[in-house]
Each structure stands twice: as C-alpha cells, then as structure tokens.
PLY file of the C-alpha trace (Angstrom):
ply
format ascii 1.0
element vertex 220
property float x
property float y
property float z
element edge 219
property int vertex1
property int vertex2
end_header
0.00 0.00 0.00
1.23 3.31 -0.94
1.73 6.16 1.46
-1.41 8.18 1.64
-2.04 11.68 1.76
-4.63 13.12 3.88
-6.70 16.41 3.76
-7.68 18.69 5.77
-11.03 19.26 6.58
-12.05 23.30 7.69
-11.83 24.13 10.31
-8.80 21.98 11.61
-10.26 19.76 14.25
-7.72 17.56 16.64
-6.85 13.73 14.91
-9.47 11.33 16.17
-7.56 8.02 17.99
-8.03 5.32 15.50
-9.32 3.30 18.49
-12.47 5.28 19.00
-14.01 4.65 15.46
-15.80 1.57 14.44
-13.32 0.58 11.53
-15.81 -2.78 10.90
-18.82 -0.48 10.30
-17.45 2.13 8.67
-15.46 -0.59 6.08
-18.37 -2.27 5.81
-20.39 1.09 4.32
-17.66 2.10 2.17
-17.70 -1.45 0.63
-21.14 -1.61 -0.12
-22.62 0.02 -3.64
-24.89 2.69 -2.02
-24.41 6.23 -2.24
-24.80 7.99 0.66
-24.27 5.07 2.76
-23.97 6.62 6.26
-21.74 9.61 7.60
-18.90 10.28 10.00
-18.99 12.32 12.88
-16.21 14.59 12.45
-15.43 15.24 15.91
-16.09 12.27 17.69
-15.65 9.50 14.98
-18.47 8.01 15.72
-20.08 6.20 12.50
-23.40 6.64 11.65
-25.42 3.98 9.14
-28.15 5.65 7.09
-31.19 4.01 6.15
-32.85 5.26 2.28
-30.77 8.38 2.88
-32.24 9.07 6.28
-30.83 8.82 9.94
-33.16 8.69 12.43
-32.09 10.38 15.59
-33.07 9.34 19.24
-36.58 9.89 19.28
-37.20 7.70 16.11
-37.61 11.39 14.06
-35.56 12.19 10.83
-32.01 14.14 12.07
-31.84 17.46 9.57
-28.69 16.62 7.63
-27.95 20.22 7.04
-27.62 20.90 10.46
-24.98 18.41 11.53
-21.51 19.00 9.88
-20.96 15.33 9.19
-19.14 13.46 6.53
-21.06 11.87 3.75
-19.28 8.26 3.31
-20.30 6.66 -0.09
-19.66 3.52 -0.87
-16.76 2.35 -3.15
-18.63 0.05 -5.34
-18.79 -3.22 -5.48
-15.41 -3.73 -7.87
-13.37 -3.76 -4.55
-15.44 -6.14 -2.57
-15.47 -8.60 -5.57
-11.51 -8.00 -5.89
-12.00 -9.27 -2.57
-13.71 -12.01 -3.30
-11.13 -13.03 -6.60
-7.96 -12.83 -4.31
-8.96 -14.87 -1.71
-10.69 -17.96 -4.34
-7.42 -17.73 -6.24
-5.40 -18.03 -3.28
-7.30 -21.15 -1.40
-4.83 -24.26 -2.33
-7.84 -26.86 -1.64
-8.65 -27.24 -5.04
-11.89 -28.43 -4.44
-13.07 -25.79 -2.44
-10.88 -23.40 -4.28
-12.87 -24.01 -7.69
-15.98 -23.95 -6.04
-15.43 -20.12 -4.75
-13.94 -19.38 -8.51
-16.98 -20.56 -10.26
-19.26 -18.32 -7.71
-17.44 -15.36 -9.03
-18.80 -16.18 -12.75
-21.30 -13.83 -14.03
-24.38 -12.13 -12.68
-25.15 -13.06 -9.28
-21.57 -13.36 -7.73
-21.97 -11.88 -4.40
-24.69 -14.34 -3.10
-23.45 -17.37 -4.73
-20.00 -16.65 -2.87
-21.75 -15.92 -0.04
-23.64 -19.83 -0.34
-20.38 -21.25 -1.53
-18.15 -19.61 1.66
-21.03 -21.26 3.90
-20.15 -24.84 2.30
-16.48 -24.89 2.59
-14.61 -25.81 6.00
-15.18 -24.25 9.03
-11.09 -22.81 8.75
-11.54 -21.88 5.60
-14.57 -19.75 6.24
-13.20 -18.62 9.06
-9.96 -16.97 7.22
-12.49 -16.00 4.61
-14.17 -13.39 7.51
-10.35 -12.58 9.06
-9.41 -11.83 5.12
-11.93 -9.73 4.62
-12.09 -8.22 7.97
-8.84 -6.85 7.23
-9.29 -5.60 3.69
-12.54 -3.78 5.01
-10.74 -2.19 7.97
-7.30 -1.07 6.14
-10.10 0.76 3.62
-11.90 2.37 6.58
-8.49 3.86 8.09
-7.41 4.77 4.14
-10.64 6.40 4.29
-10.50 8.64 7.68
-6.88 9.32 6.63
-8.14 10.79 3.55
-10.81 12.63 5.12
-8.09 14.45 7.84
-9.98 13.17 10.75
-6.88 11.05 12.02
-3.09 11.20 12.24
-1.85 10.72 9.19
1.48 8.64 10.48
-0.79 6.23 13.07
-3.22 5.68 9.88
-0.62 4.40 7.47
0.99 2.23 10.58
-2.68 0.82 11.48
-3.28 0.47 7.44
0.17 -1.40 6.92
-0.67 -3.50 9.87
-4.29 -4.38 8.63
-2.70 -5.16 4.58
-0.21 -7.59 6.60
-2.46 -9.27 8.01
-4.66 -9.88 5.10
-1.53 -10.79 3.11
-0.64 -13.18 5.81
-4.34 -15.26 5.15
-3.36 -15.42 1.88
-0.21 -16.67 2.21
-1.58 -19.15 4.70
-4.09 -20.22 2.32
-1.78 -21.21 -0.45
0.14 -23.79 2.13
-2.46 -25.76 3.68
-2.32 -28.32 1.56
0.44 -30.73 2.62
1.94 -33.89 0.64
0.51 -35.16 -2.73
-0.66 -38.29 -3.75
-1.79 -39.73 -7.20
-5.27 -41.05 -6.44
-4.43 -44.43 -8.34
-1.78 -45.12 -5.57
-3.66 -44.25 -2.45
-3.95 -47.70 -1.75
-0.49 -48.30 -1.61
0.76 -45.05 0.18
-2.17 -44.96 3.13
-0.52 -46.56 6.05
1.99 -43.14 6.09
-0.79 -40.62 4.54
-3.23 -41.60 7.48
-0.53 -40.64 10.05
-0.18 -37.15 8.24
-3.95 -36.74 8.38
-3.65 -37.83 12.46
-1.84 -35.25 12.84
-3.71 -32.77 11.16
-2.41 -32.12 7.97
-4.08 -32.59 4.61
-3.58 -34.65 2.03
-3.77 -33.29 -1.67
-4.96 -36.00 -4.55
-3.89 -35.06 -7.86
-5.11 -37.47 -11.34
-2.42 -37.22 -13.97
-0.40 -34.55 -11.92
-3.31 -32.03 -11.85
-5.21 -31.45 -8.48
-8.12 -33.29 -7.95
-9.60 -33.53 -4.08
-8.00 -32.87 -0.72
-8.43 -35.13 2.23
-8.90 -32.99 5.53
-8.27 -34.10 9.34
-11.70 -35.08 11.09
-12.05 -31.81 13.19
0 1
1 2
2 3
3 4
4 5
5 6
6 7
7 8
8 9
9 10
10 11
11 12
12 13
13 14
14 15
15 16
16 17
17 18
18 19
19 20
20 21
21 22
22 23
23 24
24 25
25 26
26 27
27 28
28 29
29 30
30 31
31 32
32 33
33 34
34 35
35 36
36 37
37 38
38 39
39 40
40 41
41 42
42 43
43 44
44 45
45 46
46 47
47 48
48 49
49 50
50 51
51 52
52 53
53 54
54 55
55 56
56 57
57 58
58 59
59 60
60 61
61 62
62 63
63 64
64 65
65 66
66 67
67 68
68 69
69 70
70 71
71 72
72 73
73 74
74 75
75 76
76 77
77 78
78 79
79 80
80 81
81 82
82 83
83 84
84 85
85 86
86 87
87 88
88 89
89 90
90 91
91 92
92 93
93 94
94 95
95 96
96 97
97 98
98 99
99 100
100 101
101 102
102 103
103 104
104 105
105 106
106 107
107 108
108 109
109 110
110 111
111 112
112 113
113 114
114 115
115 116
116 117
117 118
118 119
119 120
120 121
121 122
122 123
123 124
124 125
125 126
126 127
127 128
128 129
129 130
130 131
131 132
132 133
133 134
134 135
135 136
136 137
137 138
138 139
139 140
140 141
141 142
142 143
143 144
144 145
145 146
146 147
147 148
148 149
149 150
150 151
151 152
152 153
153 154
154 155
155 156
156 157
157 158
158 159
159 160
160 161
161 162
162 163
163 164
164 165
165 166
166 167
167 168
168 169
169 170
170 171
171 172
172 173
173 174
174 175
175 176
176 177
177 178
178 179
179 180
180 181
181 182
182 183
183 184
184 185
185 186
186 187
187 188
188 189
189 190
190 191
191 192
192 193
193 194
194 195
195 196
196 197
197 198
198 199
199 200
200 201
201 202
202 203
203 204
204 205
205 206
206 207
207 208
208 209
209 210
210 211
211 212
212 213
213 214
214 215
215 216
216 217
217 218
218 219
C-alpha cells in the first residue's frame, strides 16, 4: 500500500484516535454500492449507518442533515469487494473448495453465490475468509479517515500497513495448507503413512495425472 495523503477538513479539528471509530462499520459502508451510505462524525468518529438516505435520531424522528456538519461516506462500489472475493478464491490451495469459490465469481449473481459457496467450505476456511476480509474492510476504513483528515496521518498508514499484513498473511496461509501429494491411483499403496499425516492434522492433496483433484482434511 502506498503512502497516503490526507486532507484537511475546515476548520482543523484535533486527529481522532483510531481506536475510537468503528473501523468494521465504517469498512463495511464504504464497501457496499450505495451512495450515501452513512456519515462520519467529524469530531467524535463516531459512525453513523443511514437508512434510504435518512438517519433517524433518538426519538425515532428524521435528524436534519444540514444541520450536523458530518461526513457523507459513499460507498466504493462493489469492484473492490469482488476484488476481494477473486484474491482470496485464487489463493485457497484446496482445489476443491478453491474451484468452487472461482466458479461463484462467474457472471451475474456473484456476491450471493459466494456468499452460499463460503457457507459450504470448511469451518477454517470460512473462518480466514471473515479474518481476510475483515482486514481488507478495515485497512479501507483507516485509508478512508486518513483521507478525510480526521486522524493522524502517520498512526493511519501504521494501522493500514498492519491491517494489509495481516490480510496478506491469510493469503499466504491459504496457499500452504495443503500438505503432501498423492496420485489417487496409488492411495492404496501409500495410506498406512498418509493416514498418520492426516492424524496429525495435515491434509492430504490428490492429484489425477499430476493435476489437483480432491483434498483429504483431518476429522475436526
């Protein structure tokens, strides 16, 4: 991630601690497709969801937009949560479940056929799906607030690099869970020493003709 460059918003209010904003809400707005999807309070941080372009204030009445100086946050669209999406399919080793995810991604309807497909795949696996995109989500919310002024500019790319890492780190953890290979056609042969890698909780990948073919997980 490059360095980012913030700016300022009039008049010059103190940087808001990166700890006092909700990072998963406010990622989550500024990945979905609407515009106008909630605003920032500008001197508290606090993140506020809108509802058909309305917020409704504490007695369940419209708040008057105009007379709050908030910060409109619009979504991003929904090219960067299916970029999302791409990088984390093409990175899962398990080619079984890895194809699955890919051919969720094809055509019209790819956000809720991912969403079935990441409910059918291991528990790990959908649980690094939700840590991967987690991090995306928050390293965009702290781009965001960086961008905006509201936060120190040096803390934000620190707490951005941090949140990239550890996204990169799923990734790279993805790509080597699958542990020795075995052509299918000698299984047989090769099980007494493959079972005792599955005991201990590795998987095994199956490949037909050198190509990968189905992965044999540890019972959890």
């Amino acid at each position: 991630m490059g360095a980012m460059h913030g700016r300022e918003t009039s008049p010059r209010r103190p940087p808001i601690p990166l700890d006092e904003v909700d990072l998963d809400m406010l990622g989550m707005l500024l990945h979905g497709s609407d515009f106008g999807a909630g605003y920032v309070d500008p001197d508290t941080g606090e993140v506020i969801q809108s509802f058909d372009g309305e917020v409704l204030g504490g007695d369940g009445e419209p708040v008057d937009l105009d007379e709050t100086d908030w910060i409109s946050v619009d979504g991003l669209g929904a090219r960067h949560s299916y970029q999302d999406m791409a990088d984390f399919a093409e990175a899962v080793a398990d080619p079984v479940a890895g194809e699955r995810l890919t051919r969720a991604l094809e055509g019209r309807g790819a956000f809720r056929r991912f969403r079935d497909a990441i409910h059918d795949v291991p528990e790990d696996l959908r649980g690094a799906w939700f840590r991967f995109r987690d991090a995306r989500q928050q390293a965009c919310a702290v781009v965001w607030l960086a961008d905006a002024g509201l936060v120190d500019e040096a803390a934000a790319q620190a707490a951005a690099d941090e949140r990239a890492e550890a996204a990169g780190q799923v990734l790279r953890e993805l790509a080597g869970t699958v542990g020795p290979q075995c052509e299918a056609d000698g299984l047989v042969g090769r099980w007494s020493d493959l079972q005792q890698v599955i005991d201990e909780g590795s998987p095994v990948l199956l490949t037909r003709g050198g190509q990968p073919w189905a992965v044999i997980n540890p019972l959890r």
